[in-house]
Residue frames relative to the residue before (quaternion, step in Angstrom):
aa qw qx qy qz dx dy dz
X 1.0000 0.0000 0.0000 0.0000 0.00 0.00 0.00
X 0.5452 -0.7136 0.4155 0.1447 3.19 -1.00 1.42
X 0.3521 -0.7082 0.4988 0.3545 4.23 0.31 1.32
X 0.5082 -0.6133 0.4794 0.3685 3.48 -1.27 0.62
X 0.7082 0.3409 -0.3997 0.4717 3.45 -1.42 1.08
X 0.6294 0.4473 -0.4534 0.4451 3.76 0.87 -0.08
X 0.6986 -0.4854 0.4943 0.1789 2.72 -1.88 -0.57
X 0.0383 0.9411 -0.1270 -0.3110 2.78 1.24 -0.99
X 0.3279 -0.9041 0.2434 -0.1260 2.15 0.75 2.25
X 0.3047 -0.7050 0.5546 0.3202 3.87 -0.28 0.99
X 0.1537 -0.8025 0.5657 0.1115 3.52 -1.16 0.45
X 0.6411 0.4914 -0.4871 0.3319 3.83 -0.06 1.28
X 0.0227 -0.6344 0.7588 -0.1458 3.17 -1.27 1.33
X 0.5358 -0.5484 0.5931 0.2458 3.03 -2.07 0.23
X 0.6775 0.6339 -0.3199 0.1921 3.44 1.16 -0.53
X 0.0866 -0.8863 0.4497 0.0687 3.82 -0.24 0.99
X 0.1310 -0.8471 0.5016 0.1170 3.50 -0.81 1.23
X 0.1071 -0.8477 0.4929 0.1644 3.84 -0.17 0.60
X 0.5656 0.4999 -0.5777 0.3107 3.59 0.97 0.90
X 0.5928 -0.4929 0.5599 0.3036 3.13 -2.35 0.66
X 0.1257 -0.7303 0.6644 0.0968 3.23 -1.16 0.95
X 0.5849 -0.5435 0.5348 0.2765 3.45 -1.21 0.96
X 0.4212 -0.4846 0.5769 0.5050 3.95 -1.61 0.41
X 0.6981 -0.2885 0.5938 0.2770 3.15 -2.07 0.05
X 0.4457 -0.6195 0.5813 0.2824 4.08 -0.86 0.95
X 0.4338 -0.7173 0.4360 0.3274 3.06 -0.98 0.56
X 0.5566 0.3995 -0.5254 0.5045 4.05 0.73 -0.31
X 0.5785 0.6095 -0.5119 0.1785 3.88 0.08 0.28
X 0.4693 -0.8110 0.2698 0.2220 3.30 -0.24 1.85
X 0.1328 -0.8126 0.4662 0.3235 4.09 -0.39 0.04
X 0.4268 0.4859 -0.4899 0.5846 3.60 1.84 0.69
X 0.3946 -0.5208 0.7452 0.1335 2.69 -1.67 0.53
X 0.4182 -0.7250 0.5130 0.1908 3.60 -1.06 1.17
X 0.4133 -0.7476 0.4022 0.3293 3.75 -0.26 0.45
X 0.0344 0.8642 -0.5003 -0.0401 3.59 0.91 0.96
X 0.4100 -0.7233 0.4705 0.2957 3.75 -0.97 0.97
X 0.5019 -0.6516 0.3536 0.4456 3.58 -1.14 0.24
X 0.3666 -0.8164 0.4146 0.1649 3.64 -0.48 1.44
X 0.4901 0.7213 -0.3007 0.3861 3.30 1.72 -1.28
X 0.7119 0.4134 -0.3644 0.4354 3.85 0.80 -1.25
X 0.7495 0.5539 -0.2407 0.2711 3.49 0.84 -1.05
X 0.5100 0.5031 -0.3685 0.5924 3.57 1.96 -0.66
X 0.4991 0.6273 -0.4492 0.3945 3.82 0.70 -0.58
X 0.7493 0.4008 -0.2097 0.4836 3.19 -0.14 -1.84
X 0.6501 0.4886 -0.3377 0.4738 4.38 0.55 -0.84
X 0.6195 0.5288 -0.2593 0.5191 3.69 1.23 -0.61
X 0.6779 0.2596 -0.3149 0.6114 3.72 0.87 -0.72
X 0.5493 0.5250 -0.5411 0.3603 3.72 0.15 -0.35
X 0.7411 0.4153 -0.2132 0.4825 4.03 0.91 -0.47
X 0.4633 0.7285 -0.4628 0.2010 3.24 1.00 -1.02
X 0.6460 0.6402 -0.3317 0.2505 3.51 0.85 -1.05
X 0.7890 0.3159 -0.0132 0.5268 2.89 0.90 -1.59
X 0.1060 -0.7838 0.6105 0.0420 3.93 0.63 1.28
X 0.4660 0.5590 -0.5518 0.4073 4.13 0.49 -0.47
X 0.8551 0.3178 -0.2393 0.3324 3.16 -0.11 -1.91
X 0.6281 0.5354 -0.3908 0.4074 3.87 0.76 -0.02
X 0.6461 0.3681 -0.3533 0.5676 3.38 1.19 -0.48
X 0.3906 0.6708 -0.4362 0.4551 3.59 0.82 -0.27
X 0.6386 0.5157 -0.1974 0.5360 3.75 0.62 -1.79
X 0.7589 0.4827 -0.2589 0.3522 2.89 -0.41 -1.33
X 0.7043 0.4351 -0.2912 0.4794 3.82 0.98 -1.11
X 0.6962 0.4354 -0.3924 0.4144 3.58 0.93 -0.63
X 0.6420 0.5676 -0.3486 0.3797 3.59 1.20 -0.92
X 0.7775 0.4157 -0.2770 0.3821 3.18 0.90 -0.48
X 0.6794 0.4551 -0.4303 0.3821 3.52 1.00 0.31
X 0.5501 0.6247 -0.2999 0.4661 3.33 1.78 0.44
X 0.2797 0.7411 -0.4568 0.4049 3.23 1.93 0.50
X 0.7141 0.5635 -0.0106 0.4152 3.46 -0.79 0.08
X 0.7360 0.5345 -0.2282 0.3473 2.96 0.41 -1.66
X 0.4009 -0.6642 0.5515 0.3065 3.52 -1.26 -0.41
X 0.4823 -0.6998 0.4180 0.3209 3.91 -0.30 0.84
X 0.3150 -0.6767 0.4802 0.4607 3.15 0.95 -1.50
X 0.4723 0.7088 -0.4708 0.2299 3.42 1.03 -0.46
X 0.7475 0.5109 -0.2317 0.3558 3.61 0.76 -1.11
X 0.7042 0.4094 -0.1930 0.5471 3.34 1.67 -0.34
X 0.7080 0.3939 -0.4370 0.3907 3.20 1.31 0.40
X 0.0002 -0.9222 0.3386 -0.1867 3.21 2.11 1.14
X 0.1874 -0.6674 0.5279 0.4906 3.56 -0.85 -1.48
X 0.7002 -0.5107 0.2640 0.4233 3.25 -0.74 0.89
X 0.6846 0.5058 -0.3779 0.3642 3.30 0.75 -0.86
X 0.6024 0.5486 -0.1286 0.5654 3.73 0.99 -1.06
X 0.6159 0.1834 -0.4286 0.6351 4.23 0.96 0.03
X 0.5542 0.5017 -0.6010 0.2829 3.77 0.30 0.15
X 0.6777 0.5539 -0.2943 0.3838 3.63 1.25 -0.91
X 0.6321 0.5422 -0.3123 0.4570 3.01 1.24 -0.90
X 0.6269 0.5737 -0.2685 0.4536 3.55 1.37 -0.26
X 0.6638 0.4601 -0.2015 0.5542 3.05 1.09 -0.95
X 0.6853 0.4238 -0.2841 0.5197 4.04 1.29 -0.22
X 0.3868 0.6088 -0.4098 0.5585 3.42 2.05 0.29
X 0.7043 0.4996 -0.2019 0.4622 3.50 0.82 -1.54
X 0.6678 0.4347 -0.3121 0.5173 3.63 0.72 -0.92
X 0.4295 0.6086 -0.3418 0.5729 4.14 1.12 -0.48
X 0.8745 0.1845 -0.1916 0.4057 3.51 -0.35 -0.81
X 0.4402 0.5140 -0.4644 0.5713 3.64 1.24 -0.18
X 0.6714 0.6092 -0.2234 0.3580 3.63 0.42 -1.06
X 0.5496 0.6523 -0.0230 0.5215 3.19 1.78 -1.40
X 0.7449 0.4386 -0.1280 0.4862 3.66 1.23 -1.16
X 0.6765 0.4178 -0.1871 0.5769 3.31 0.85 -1.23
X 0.4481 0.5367 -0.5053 0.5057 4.22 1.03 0.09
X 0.6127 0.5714 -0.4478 0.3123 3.13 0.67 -1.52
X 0.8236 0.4310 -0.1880 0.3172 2.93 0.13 -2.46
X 0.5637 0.6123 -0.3959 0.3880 3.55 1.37 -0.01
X 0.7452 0.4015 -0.2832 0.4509 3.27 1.07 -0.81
X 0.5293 0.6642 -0.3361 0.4071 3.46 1.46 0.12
X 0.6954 0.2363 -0.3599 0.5754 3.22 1.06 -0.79
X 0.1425 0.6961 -0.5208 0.4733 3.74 0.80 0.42
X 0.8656 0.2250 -0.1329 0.4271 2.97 -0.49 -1.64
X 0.6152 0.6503 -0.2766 0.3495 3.92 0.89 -0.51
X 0.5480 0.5221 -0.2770 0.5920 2.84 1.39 -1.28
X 0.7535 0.3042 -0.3466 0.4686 3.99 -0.35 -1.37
X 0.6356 0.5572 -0.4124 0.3398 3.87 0.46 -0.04
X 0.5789 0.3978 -0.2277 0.6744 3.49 1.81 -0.27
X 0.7206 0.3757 -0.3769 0.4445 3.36 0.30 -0.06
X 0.6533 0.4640 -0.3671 0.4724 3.56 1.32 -0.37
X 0.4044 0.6115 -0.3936 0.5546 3.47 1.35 0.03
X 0.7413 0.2975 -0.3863 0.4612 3.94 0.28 -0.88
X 0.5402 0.6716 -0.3641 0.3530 3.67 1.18 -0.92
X 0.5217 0.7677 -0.2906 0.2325 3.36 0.89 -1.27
X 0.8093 0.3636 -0.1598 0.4328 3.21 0.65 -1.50
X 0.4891 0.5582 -0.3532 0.5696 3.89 1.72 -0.66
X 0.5942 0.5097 -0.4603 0.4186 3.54 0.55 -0.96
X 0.6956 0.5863 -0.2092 0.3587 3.36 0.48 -1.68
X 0.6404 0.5154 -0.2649 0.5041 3.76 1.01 -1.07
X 0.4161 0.7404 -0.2441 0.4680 3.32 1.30 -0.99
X 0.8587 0.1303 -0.1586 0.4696 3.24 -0.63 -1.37
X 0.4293 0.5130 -0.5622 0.4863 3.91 1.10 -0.62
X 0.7633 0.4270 -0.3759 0.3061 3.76 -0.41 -0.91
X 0.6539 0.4747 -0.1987 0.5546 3.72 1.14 -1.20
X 0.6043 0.4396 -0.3862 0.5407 3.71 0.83 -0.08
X 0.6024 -0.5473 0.5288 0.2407 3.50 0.22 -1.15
X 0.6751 0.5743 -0.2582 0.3844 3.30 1.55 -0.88
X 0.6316 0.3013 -0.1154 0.7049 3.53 1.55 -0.09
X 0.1050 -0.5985 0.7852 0.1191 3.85 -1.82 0.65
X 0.5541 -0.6655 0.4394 0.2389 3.44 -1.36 1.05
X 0.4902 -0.7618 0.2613 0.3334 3.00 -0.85 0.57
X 0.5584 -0.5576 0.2966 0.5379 4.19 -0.42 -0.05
X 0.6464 0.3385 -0.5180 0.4464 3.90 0.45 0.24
X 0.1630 0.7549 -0.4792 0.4171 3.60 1.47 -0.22
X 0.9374 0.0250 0.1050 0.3310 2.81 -0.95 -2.10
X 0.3215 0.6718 -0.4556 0.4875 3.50 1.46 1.09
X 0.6738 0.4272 -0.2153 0.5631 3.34 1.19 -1.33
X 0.6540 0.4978 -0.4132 0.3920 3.68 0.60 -0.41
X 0.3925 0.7612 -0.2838 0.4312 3.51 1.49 -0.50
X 0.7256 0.5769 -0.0561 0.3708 2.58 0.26 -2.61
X 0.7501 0.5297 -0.0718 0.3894 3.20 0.89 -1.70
X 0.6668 0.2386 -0.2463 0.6617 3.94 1.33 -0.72
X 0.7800 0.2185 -0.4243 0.4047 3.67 -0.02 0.71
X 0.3714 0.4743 -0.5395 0.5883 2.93 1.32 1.50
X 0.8273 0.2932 -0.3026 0.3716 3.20 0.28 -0.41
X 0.7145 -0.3805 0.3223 0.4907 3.84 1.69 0.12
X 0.6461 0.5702 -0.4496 0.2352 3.19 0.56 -1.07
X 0.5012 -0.6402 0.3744 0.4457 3.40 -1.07 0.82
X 0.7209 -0.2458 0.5120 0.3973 2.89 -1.78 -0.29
X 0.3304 -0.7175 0.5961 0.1440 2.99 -1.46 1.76
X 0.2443 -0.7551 0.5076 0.3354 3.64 -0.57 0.00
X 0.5701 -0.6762 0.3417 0.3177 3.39 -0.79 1.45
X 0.7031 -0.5757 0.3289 0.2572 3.82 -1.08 0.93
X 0.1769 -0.8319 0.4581 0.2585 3.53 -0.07 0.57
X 0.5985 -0.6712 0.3674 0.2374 3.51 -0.59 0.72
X 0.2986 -0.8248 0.4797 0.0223 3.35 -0.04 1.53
X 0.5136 -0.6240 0.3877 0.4433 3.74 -0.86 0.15
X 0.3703 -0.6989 0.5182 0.3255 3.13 -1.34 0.38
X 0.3149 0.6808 -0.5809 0.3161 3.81 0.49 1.17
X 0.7703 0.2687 -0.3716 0.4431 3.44 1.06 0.45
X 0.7000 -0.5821 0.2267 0.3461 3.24 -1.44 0.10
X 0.4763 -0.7819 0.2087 0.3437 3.59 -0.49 0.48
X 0.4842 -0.7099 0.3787 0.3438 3.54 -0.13 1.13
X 0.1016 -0.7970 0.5946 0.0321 3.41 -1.15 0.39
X 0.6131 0.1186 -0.3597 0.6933 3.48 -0.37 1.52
X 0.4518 -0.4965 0.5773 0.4649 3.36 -1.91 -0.62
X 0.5306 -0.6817 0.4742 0.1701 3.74 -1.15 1.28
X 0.8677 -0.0929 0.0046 0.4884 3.60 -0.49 0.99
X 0.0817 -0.7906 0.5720 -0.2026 3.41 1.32 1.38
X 0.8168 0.3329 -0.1947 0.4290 3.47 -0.47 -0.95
X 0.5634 0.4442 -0.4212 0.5549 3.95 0.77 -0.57
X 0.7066 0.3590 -0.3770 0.4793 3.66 0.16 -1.21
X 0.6877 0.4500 -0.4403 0.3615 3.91 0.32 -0.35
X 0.5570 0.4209 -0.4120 0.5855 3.85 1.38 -0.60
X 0.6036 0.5158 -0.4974 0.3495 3.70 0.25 -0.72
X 0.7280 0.4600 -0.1505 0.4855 3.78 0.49 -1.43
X 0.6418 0.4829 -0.3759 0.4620 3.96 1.24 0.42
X 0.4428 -0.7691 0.3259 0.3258 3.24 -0.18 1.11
X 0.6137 0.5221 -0.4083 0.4290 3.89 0.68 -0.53
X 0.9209 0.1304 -0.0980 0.3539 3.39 0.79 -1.00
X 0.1946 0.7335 -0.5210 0.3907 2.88 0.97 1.34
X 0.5432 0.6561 -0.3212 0.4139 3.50 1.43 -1.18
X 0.7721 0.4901 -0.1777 0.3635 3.22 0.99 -1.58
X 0.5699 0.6544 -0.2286 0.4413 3.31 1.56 -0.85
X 0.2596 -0.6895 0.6691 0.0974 4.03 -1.00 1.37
């Protein structure tokens, strides 16, 4: 029986991968933004000109020498009001530094923790390949662990003939885990 929320996905292949995959970053999103289709709308702004090629290259020459440039707006301020705006330049880049050192120890921190990961990762793929069988506090804690968290009751395996061959690792682990993930299931034939 198929745990609620899957797919129930069949799980056997021959296919065996023995790289370590890094976690997922954490600002990686698992929505998809709803992103409109831009392609029709640059189209339709492209023929709306097409006629008149002068007056677009025209544009184009004035917009582009105004790159860069300075509006004037900020200098026809009052002094008193470009000092702030200076002084909220100065507070910006102070602001700018301490991100850094934030994303540094950021980055330090997941660089020690991917060190402790390393070896689970490794046990992992030995198990999901076949080249390793977990061990019995292993799969005591894995227990431990889904009736902590609720999950129903698994219902114990029914005993299949032995007229086939015996599988080794778990078969198409990683497909059945993209299959059973809502974003990329979409993506998945």
């Amino acid at each position: 029986m198929a745990q609620p929320g899957s797919q129930g996905v069949d799980i056997k292949s021959t296919d065996k991968k023995d790289e370590v995959v890094a976690p997922t970053p954490h600002n990686t999103p698992i929505v998809t933004a709803p992103v409109q289709n831009l392609t029709q709308a640059s189209k339709m702004a492209s023929g709306s000109f097409a006629p008149n090629a002068q007056l677009v290259n025209d544009l184009q020459g004035r917009l582009g020498s105004l790159i860069g440039g300075s509006s004037g707006y900020v200098e026809s301020l009052p002094a008193e009001v470009q000092r702030r705006l200076n002084g909220l330049k100065g507070l910006q880049a102070k602001h700018a530094k301490l991100e850094t050192k934030f994303h540094m120890e950021i980055f330090e921190l997941e660089k020690k923790f991917l060190a402790l990961y390393r070896p689970l990762y490794e046990k992992r793929s030995q198990i999901v390949t076949g080249q390793a069988e977990p061990t019995a506090e292993e799969v005591e804690a894995g227990k431990k662990a889904e009736d902590k968290d609720g999950a129903e009751a698994s219902t114990p395996a029914t005993k299949v003939d032995d007229d086939h061959e015996p599988l080794t690792g778990i078969p198409e682990f990683w497909l059945t885990c993209m299959k059973n993930h809502p974003q990329l299931d979409e993506m998945i034939t």
